[in-house]
N, C-alpha and C positions, 0 to 999 in steps of 0.2 A: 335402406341405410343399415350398419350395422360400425360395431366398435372391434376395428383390430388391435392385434399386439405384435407390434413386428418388432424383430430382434435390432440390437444396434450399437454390433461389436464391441467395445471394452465398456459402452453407456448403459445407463439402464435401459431399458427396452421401450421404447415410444407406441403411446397409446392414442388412435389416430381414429375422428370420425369418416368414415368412407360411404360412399353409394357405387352401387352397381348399376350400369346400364348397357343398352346395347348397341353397337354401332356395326350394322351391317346382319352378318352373321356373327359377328364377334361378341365375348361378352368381356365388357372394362370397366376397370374400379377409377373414380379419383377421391381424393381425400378432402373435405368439407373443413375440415377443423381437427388444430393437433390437441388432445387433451390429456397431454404427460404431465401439467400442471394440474390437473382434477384431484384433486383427496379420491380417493379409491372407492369412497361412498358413494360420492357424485356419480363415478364413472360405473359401478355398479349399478344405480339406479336409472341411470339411460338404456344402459343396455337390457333394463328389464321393459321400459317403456318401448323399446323399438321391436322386443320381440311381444309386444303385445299382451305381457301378462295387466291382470285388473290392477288397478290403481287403488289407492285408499287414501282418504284426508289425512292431512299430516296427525302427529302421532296416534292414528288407527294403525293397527298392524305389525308396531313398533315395539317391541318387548326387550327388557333390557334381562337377560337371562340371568347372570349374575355379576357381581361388582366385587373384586377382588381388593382392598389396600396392595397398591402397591409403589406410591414415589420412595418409600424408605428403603425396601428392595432392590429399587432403580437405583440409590445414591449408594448401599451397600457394596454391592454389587461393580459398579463404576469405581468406587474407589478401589475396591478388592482386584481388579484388573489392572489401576493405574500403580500399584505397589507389587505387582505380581504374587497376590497371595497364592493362587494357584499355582502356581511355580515353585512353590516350595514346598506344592505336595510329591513325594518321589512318583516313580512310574507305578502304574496299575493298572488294573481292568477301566474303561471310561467312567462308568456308572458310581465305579465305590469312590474314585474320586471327585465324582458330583458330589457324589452323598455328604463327601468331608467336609466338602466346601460349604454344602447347604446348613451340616450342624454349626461348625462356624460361625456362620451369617447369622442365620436361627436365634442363636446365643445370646447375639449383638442385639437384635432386633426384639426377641420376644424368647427370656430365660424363661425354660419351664423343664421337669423331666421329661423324660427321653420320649415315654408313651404320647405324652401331648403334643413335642416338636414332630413326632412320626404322623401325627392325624392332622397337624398346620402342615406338614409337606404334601400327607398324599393328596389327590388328584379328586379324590370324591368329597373330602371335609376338612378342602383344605380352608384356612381364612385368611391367608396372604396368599400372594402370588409368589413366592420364591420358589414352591414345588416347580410351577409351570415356568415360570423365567427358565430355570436350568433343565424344563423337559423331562422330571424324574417318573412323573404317572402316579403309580401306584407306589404305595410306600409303607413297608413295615416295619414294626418294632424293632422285630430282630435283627434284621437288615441294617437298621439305624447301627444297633448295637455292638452290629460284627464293623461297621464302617468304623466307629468308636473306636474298636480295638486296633484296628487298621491302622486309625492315625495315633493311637498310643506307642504302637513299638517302632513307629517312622520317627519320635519325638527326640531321638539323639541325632538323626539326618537333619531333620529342619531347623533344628533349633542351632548346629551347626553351618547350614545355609545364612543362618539371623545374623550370628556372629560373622562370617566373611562381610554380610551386608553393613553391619554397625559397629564394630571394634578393629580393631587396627593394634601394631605395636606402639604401644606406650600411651595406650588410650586408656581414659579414667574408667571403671565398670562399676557401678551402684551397684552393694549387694545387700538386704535386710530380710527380714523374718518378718512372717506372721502366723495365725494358728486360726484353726476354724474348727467345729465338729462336726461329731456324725451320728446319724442315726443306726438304731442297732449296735450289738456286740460282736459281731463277728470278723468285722475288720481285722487282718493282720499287723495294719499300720497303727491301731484306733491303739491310745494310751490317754491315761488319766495324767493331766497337770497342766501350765500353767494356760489361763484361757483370758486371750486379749478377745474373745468376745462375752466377757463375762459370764460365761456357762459351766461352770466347775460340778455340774453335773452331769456335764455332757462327752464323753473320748473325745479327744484329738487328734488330727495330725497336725503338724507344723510345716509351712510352705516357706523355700527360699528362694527370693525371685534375683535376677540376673537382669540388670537394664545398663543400656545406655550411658554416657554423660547426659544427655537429653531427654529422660527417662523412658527412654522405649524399651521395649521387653524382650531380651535373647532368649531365657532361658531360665524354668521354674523345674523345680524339685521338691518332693514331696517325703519328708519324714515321720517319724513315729514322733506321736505324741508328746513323748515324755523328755526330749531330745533337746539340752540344751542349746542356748543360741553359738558357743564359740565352737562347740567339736561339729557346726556344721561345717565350718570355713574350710578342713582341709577336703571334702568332697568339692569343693566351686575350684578352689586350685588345681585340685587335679581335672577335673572339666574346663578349665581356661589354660592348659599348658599340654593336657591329650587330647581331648575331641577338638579344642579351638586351636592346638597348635600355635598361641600363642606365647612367646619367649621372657616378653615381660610388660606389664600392664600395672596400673594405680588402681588396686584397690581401697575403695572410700565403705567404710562403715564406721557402723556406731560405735562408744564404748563399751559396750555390754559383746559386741560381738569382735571386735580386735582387740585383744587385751594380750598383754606381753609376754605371755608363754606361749599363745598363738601367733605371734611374732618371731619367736627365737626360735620355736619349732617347725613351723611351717612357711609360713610368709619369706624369711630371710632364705633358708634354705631353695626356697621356689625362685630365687632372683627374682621376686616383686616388690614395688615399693605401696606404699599406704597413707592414707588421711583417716584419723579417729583422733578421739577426745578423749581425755586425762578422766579418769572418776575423782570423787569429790577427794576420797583421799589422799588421792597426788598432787590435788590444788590445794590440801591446807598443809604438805608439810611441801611446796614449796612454795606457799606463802609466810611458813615458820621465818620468826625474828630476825637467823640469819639467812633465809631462803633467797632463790635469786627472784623472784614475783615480790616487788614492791608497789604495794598498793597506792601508795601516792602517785604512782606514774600516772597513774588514769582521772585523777581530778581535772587533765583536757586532752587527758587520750582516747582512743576507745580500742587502739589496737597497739599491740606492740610484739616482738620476738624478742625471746629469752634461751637462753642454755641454761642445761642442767647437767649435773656427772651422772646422775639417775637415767638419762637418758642418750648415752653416748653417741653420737653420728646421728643426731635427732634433731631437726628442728621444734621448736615450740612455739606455737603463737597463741600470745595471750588477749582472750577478747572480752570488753564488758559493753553489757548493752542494758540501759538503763531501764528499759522497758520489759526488759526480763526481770530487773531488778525488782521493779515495783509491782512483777508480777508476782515474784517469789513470795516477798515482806507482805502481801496482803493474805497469799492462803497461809502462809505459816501462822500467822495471826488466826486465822478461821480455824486452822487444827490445832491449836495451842486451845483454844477457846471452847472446841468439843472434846479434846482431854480434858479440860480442868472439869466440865459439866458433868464426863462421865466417874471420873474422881472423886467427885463431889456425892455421887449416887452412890458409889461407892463405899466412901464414908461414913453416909447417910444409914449405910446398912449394918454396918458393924456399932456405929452406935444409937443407934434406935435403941427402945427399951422392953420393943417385943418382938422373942424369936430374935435375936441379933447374931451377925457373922461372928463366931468366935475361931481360935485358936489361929496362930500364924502361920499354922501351913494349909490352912484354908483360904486366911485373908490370901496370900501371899498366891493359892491358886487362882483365888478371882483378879486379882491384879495382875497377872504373867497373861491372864486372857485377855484383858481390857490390853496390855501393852502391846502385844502381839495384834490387833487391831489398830494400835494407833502409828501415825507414823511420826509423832513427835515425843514419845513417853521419854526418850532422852533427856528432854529437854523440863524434866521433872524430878526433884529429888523426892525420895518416901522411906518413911521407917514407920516399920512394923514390929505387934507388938500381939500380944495372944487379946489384949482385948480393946485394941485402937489402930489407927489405922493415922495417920497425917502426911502431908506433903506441901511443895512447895516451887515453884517456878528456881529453875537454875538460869538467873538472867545473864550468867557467863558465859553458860554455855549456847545459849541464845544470840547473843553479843556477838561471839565467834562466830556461828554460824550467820549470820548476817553479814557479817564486814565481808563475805564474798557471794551474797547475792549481785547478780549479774554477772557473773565472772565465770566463763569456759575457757578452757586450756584446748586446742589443739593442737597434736602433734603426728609431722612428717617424716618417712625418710627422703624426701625430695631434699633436692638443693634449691637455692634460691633462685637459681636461672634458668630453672625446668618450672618452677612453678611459686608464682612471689604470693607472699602473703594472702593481699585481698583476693590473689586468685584460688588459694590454701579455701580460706573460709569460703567462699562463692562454693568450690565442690564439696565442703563437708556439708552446707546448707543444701546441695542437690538431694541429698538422701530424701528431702520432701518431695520427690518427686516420685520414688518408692511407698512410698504411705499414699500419696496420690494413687497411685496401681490401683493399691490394697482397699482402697475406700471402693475404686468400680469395682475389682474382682468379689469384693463383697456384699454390696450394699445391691441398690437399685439398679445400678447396671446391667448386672452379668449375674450374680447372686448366684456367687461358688456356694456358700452354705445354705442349711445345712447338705452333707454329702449323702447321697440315700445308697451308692453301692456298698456291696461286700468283699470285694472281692480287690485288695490289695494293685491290679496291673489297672483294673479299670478304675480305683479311684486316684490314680495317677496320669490316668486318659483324660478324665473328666478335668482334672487341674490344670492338665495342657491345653485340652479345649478353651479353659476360659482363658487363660493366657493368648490363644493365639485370636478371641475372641477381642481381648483388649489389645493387642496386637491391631488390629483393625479398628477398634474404635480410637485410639490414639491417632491415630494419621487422618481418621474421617475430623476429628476435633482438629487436629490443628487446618485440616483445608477451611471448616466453619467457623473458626474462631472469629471473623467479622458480626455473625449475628449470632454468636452466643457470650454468654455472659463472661465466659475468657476473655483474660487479655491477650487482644491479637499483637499487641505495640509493646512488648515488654524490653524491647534491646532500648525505647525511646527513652521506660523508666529509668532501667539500670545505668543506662549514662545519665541521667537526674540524682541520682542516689547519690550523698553524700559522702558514706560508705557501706563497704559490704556488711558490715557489723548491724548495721543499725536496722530497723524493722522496714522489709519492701514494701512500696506504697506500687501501688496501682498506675500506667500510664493513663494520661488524662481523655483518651480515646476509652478505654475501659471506665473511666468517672464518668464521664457521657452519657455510656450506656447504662453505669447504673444508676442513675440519678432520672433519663429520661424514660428508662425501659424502651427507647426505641435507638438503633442504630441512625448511621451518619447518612444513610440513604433512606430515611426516615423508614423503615420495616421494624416489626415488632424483634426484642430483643427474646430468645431461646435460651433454656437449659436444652442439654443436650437430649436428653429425653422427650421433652416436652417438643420439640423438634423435630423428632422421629417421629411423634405422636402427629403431629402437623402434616410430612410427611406422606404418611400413612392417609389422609385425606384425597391423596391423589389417587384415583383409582384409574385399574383397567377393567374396563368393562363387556363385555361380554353380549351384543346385541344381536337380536332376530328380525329380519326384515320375512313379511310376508309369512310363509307357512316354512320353508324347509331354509332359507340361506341366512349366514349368520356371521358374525365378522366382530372383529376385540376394535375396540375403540378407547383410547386413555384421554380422562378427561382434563379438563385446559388447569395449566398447573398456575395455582395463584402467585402474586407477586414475592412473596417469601418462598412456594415452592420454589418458585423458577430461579431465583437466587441462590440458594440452599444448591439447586442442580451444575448452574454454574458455575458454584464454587469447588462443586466436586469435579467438574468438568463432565459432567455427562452432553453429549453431543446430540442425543435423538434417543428416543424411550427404548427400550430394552419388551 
């Protein structure tokens, strides 16, 4: 008896037990049993019993060589095919566009520098299996490196590619800012100033990401440090009207970064229209006496549209949300109360009776620092004196500044029948889906900072990487939103929502989960990490039968892996 493989045309090939005999002078085969349903194991292990090698009790003989993590790979991976991320690398040698894809994935899976993701890819130490999924072998630093630079100067093609994919004419495009540092001086981008990662000891660059209405990521850019937020906006104009070719689009930013010289120079001239918000001093003078913002409107509003001659061909809508409100009234309270303490010390120091603060261009210098730290010394009157020092709460000015807690002004050039009101507010509130970015790109995700290169083209490679790193874990989040702690049900809330003004609450499939920490098919609920990490429990393994034959085997995926899988659609192990 022996085990054939006979071929069988467009099917897989049937694996068939047969014997041999003789009839006459003839020698003919018949088939005993068809075993194309055998695991491969099975059918290996017969055909070592028929040819008579020694037997050993079960697991005698059995060595599991080694054990790779790999379901998080598997789901990476699967999703990255089902979005065509590969498709949006241009043409190249095979290999360097392996490599792209592999740092990519890498990124997603397990952020480290470059030296560490080259010894998890190569083939001798590696600790995942993504080296071996995409067949890379051997794998070097350099290699890594030059693949890096590869996909830095392809990063106006792809990011091009993103945009056909996800903007259209007269599509909304989220744009904001953030900042990160770097290690070392020698950066050409690295400048000292303002740092939203609290490190003012550390250079900067400043990143400006390009998403979606949906917040998915087109397209990041990396500036000099020092680099305020509105003179980035004519650089995304001219990238959304030259490389995207598109003619006109709503751009949504913040007030700090659309502000009306940036409007009348750039924006209006570009034929695009916009959603930002009024700073505080265009809501108190048109909340002035005869202003057109009257405050009594909202004792049972919470939204309203107003004009203004300040703002010609402008719509304005005025929103107050009371829970901003009462957010405001409480820290103002809390920094009112660490002025008055440090005032008090203050004080304390010019009239003591030893060693005391004298003359008033002294007092007057410890006071312009103490103010310059506070964010309410406004709200403080003081006279000075070469040897006293007094103050006292300005409860007018106080007063004022209250009567428009809870109160944001946005303002459109939209008309009203391209985009109403609550839908006005609904896209200046997307901007949280850019901060959303900015939390993975930096935190425990992907963990852009800090940047260890020097060299100005690759720490704009490295930005793109994480980008197109979050690129992919956005789309893997929203297929897994059922067992993660996201809400997957959020169209169910927004029609619950009373209004768009008011604070989103959670759809009650998301209350569910957080309240039970198990999802509705009773499986533990996941952060996205911690999932990955779950994941990663699935291995492929690597086994020796006997002394020389040896064969990968992946182990049975538990009831949350195999979830997790089906939700990314993976169809059969990779």
């Amino acid at each position: 008896m022996y085990v054939a493989k006979v071929p069988n045309r467009n099917s897989r090939p049937a694996i068939l037990l047969r014997e041999s005999y003789r009839e006459g002078d003839k020698v003919k085969n018949r088939t005993l049993k068809n075993l194309t349903d055998w695991p491969s194991d099975r059918v290996e292990l017969l055909r070592a019993v028929l040819r008579g090698e020694p037997l050993v009790p079960a697991g005698e003989g059995l060595e599991i060589i080694r054990a790779l993590p790999h379901g998080h790979v598997q789901a990476a991976l699967e999703t990255a095919r089902h979005i065509g991320l590969e498709a949006l690398l241009p043409r190249g040698p095979e290999r360097r566009r392996q490599l792209a894809l592999a740092l990519i994935v890498a990124r997603l899976l397990e952020p480290a520098a470059k030296l560490a993701t080259a010894r998890a890819l190569d083939e001798k130490t590696a600790h995942h299996s993504l080296g071996a999924t995409l067949g890379l072998g051997r794998v070097g630093v350099k290699e890594l490196y030059r693949s890096l630079d590869w996909l830095g100067a392809a990063q106006p093609r792809i990011e091009t590619t993103l945009a056909r994919r996800h903007l259209s004419e007269g599509t909304l495009v989220l744009y904001d800012l953030t900042s990160t540092y770097l290690e070392g001086r020698c950066c050409e981008l690295a400048r000292y100033g303002y740092s939203r990662d609290h490190r003012r000891d550390k250079l900067q660059i400043v990143i400006g990401l390009l998403c979606s209405a949906e917040g998915c990521p087109i397209a990041v850019e990396v500036f000099e440090g020092n680099r305020s937020d509105p003179s980035t906006l004519g650089d995304q104009i001219a990238k959304l009207k030259g490389r995207f070719r598109l003619r006109h689009v709503v751009l949504v930013g913040d007030r700090g970064m659309i502000t009306s010289a940036r409007i009348e120079d750039e924006l209006r001239p570009a034929g695009f229209d916009w959603v930002t918000a009024l700073r505080a001093p265009a809501i108190r003078k048109l909340a002035a006496e005869d202003g057109p913002l009257q405050l009594s409107l909202f004792d049972q509003l919470d939204m309203a549209e107003i004009t203004s001659p300040d703002f010609p061909g402008e719509r304005l809508i005025v929103c107050k949300n009371p829970a901003l409100a009462e957010q405001r009234t409480r820290k103002r309270a809390e920094l009112l109360d660490d002025a008055e303490r440090a005032l008090t010390r203050l004080q304390a120091r010019v009239r003591r009776k030893r060693q005391p603060l004298r003359g008033a261009a002294e007092i007057g210098k410890a006071l312009g620092a103490l103010c310059a730290r506070s964010k309410v010394a406004k709200h403080f009157q003081t006279t000075i004196t070469d040897d006293d020092l007094s103050f006292h709460r300005d409860q007018a000015s106080i007063d004022a500044e209250a009567a428009l807690d809870g109160f944001y002004v946005l303002r459109t050039s939209l008309s009203k029948e391209a985009l109403d009101a609550e839908a006005t507010v609904r896209a200046y509130k997307s901007l949280a889906l850019v901060e959303r970015a900015f939390r993975c790109l930096k935190t425990v995700d992907l963990e852009v900072r800090p940047v260890f290169h020097w060299v100005g083209p690759r720490v704009r490679a490295h930005v793109f990487l994480c980008m197109l790193a979050y690129y992919l874990e956005w789309h893997m989040r929203s297929r897994l939103a059922p067992i993660l702690f996201d809400d997957h049900d959020k169209a169910s809330a927004e029609a619950q929502r009373a209004s768009p003004v008011a604070k989103a609450e959670p759809s009650e499939a998301a209350k569910r989960k957080a309240k039970t920490k198990r999802t509705d098919d009773d499986l533990p609920v996941h952060s996205f990490r911690s999932l990955l990490a779950d994941l990663a429990c699935l291995t492929k393994n690597t086994v020796r039968f006997g002394k020389k034959q040896t064969m990968e085997i992946l182990a049975k995926p538990t009831p949350t892996q195999q979830r997790a899988l089906d939700l990314i659609g993976s169809k059969q192990a990779l």
